[in-house]
C-alpha positions in Angstrom: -78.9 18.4 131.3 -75.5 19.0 131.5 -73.8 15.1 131.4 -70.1 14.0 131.0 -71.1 13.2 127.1 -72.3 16.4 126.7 -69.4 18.2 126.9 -66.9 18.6 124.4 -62.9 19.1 125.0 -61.0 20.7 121.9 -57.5 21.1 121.7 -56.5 23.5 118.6 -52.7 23.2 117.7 -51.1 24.4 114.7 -51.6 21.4 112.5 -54.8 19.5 113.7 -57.4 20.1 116.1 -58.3 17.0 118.7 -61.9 16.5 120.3 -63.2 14.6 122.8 -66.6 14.4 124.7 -65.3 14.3 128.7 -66.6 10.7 129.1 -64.4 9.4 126.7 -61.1 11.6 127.0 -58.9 8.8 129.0 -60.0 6.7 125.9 -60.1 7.9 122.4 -59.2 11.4 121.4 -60.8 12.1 117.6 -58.8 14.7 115.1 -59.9 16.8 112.4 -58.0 19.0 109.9 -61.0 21.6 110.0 -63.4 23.1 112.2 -65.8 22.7 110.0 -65.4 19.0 109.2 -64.9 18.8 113.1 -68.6 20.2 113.6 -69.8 17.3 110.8 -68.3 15.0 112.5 -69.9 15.2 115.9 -72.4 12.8 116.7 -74.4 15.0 118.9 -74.5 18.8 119.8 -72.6 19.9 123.1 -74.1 21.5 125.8 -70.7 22.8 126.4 -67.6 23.4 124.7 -64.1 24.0 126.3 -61.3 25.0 123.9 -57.8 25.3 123.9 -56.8 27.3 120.7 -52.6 28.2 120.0 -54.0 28.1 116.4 -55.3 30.5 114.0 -56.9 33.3 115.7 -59.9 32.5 113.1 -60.5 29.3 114.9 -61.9 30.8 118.0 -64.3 32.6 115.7 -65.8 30.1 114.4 -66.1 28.5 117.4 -67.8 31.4 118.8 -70.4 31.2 115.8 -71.4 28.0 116.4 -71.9 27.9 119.6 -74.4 31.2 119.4 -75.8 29.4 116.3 -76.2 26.1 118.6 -77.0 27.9 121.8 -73.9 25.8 122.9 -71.7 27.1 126.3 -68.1 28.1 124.9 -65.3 28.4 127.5 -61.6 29.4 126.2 -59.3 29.1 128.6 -56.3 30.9 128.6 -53.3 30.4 130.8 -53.3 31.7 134.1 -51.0 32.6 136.9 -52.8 30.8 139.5 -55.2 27.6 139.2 -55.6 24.0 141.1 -52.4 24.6 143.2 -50.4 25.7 140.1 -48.4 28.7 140.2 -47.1 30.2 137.0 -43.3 31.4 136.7 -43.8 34.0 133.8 -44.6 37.7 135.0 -46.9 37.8 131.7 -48.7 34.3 131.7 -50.3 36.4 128.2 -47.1 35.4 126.8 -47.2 31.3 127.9 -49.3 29.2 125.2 -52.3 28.1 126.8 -51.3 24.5 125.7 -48.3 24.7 127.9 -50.4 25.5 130.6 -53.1 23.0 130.3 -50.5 20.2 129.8 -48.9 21.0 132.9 -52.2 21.1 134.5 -53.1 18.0 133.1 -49.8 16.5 134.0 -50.2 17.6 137.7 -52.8 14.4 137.8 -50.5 11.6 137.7 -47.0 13.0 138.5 -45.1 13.0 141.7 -44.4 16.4 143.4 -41.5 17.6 141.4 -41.9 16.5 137.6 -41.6 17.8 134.2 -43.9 17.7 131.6 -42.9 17.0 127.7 -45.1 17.7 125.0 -43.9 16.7 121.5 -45.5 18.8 118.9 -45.0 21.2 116.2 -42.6 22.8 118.7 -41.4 21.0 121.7 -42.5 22.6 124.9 -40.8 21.2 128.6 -41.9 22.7 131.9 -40.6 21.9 135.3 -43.1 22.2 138.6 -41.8 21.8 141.8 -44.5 21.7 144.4 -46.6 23.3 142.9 -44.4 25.9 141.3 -43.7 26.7 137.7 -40.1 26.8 137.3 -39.6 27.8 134.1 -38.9 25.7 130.7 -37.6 24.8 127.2 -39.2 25.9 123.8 -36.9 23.5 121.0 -38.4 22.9 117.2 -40.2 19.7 116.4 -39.3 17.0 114.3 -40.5 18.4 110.8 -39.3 21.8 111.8 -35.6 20.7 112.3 -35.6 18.9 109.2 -37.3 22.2 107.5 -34.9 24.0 108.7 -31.8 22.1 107.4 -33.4 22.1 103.9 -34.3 26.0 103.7 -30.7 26.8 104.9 -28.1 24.6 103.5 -27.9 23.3 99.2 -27.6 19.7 99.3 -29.2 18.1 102.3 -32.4 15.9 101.1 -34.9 15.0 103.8 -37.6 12.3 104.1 -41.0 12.5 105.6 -40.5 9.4 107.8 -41.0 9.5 111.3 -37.9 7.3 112.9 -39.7 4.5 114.7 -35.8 2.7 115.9 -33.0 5.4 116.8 -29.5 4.0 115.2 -26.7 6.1 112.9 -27.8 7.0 109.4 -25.9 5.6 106.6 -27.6 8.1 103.6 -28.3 11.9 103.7 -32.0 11.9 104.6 -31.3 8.9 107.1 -28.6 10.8 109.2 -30.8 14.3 109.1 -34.0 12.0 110.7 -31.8 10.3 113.4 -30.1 13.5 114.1 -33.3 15.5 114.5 -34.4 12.7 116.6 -30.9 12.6 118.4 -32.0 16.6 119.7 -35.7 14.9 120.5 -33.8 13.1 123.1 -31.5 15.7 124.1 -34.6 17.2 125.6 -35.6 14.5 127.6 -32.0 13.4 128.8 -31.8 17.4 129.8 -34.6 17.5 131.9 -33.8 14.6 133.8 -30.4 15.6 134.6 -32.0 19.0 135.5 -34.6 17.1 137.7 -31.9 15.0 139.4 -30.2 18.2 140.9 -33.4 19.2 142.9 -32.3 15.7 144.7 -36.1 14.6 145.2 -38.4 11.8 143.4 -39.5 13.2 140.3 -42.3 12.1 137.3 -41.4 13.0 133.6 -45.2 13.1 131.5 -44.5 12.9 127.7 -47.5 14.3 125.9 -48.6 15.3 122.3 -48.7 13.8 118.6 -45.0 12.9 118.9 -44.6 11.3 122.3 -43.9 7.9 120.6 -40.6 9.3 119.2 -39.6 8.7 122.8 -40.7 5.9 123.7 -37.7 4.5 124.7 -38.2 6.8 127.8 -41.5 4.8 129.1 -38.5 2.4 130.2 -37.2 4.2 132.6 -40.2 5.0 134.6 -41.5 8.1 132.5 -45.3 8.4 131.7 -46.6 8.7 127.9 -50.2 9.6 127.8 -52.3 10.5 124.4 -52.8 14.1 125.3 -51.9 16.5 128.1 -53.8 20.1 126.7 -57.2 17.5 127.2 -56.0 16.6 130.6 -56.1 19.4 131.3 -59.1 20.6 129.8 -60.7 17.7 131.5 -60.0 19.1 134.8 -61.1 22.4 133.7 -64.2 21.2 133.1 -65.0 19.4 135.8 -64.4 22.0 137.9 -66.3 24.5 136.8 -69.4 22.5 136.0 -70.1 21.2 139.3 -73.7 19.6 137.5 -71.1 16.8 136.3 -70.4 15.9 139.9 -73.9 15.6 141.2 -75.2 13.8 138.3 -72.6 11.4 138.9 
C-alpha cells in the first residue's frame, strides 16, 4: 500500500544528494554524498521514488537499477512549461534545471501572488512569478565558486573555507574575499526586491537551498527561509499524482 512513508523524495544537486520519505519532508531532510550510501542508509524500501537529478547523468542510472532491482516506482521529473497553475517563461523549458522548476513550484505554496524564489546553492538560481507566470531569472556563482574563481585567476589572493556567519569589512586577504563573495550573495537578494517593488503589488521572497542561512539577515524583513524548495516541490509532485495518498489519509 502506497502510504506517505513509503515514498521517497530525492533531490540530486551537484554536491550532495537530499532524501526524505513525504511524511517527514516539512521536518527533517537526510543527505548523502552517494547513491549508494543513500540506498544503505534507508530504513525501509520505497514503494515509490520521485527524483530530482541536475547531477551526474550516472545518477539517474543507478536509480533506475534499483528501483527494477527493488520493484520500486521511479518518477523523474523534469521541468515543464505548464503544471499546478505555473507557466514557464523559457521557449525550451529542456534548457531550465529541473531544480529551478521544482523550487518555484514548491515556493508557489507559501508565497503571495507575485514573489521570487532564491535558492542558494552551488550556483545561485532567482526566479520571479507573477500570477502565475514565469518571468524570467538570475543564474550568479555560489559562494565557493566566487572564491574559486578569484584564486584560479589572480596570483596572490588566499581564500578560506569558512562560511561568513556575521557580514562586516575584512581586515586580511581571505577575510575581505569571504565578505565580498558574501557582499554579491546579497546583491541578489537586494536586486530582486527592488525588481519586485516596481511591479507595485505585495510580493513573498522564499530563500531555499544549502546556503539560505548566508542570508538570514533577510528573514527580517519579512522573507521566508525554508530547508529545501526542489523537495517542496517534489512533495507536491507527489501528491498529486498518487492520489492513494489522499484517500488513505
Amino acid at each position: 500500500m502506497v502510504t506517505d512513508e513509503s515514498v521517497l523524495l530525492v533531490d540530486a544537486g551537484n554536491t550532495l544528494l537530499k532524501y526524505v520519505s513525504l511524511a517527514q519532508y516539512k521536518q527533517h531532510i537526510y543527505s548523502s554524498d552517494s547513491v549508494t550510501l543513500l540506498f544503505r542508509q534507508l530504513p525501509t524500501t520505497p514503494t515509490h521514488i520521485f527524483l530530482c537529478n541536475v547531477g551526474k547523468p550516472e545518477i539517474e542510472q543507478q536509480f533506475f537499477t534499483y528501483c527494477d532491482e527493488n520493484k520500486i516506482k521511479l518518477h523523474l521529473i523534469e521541468t515543464e512549461k505548464f503544471r499546478f497553475g505555473l507557466q514557464n517563461s523559457y521557449l525550451n523549458v529542456n534548457k531550465m534545471g529541473s531544480d529551478r522548476w521544482l523550487a518555484m513550484v514548491g515556493a508557489q505554496t507559501i508565497a503571495k501572488k507575485t514573489f521570487a524564489v532564491i535558492d542558494i546553492g552551488t550556483a545561485v538560481t532567482c526566479d520571479f512569478v507573477e500570477n502565475g507566470q514565469h518571468l524570467g531569472g538570475w543564474i550568479v556563482p555560489g559562494f565557493s565558486l566566487m572564491q574559486e574563481s578569484l584564486v584560479k585567476n589572480t596570483s596572490k589572493v588566499t581564500v578560506h573555507d569558512q562560511i561568513p556567519t556575521t557580514f562586516r569589512v575584512g581586515q586580511d586577504t581571505e577575510e575581505c574575499v569571504a565578505m565580498g563573495c558574501q557582499a554579491a550573495l546579497r546583491g541578489v537578494y537586494l536586486s530582486a526586491v527592488d525588481y519586485l517593488v516596481s511591479k507595485q503589488a505585495p510580493f513573498s521572497i522564499i530563500i531555499g537551498g544549502g546556503g539560505k542561512n548566508m542570508l538570514a539577515f533577510a528573514e527580517s524583513n519579512g522573507s521566508i527561509l525554508v530547508a529545501n524548495l526542489v523537495v517542496h516541490g517534489l512533495a507536491r509532485y507527489a501528491e498529486s499524482l498518487l492520489p492513494a495518498l489522499v484517500s488513505n489519509r
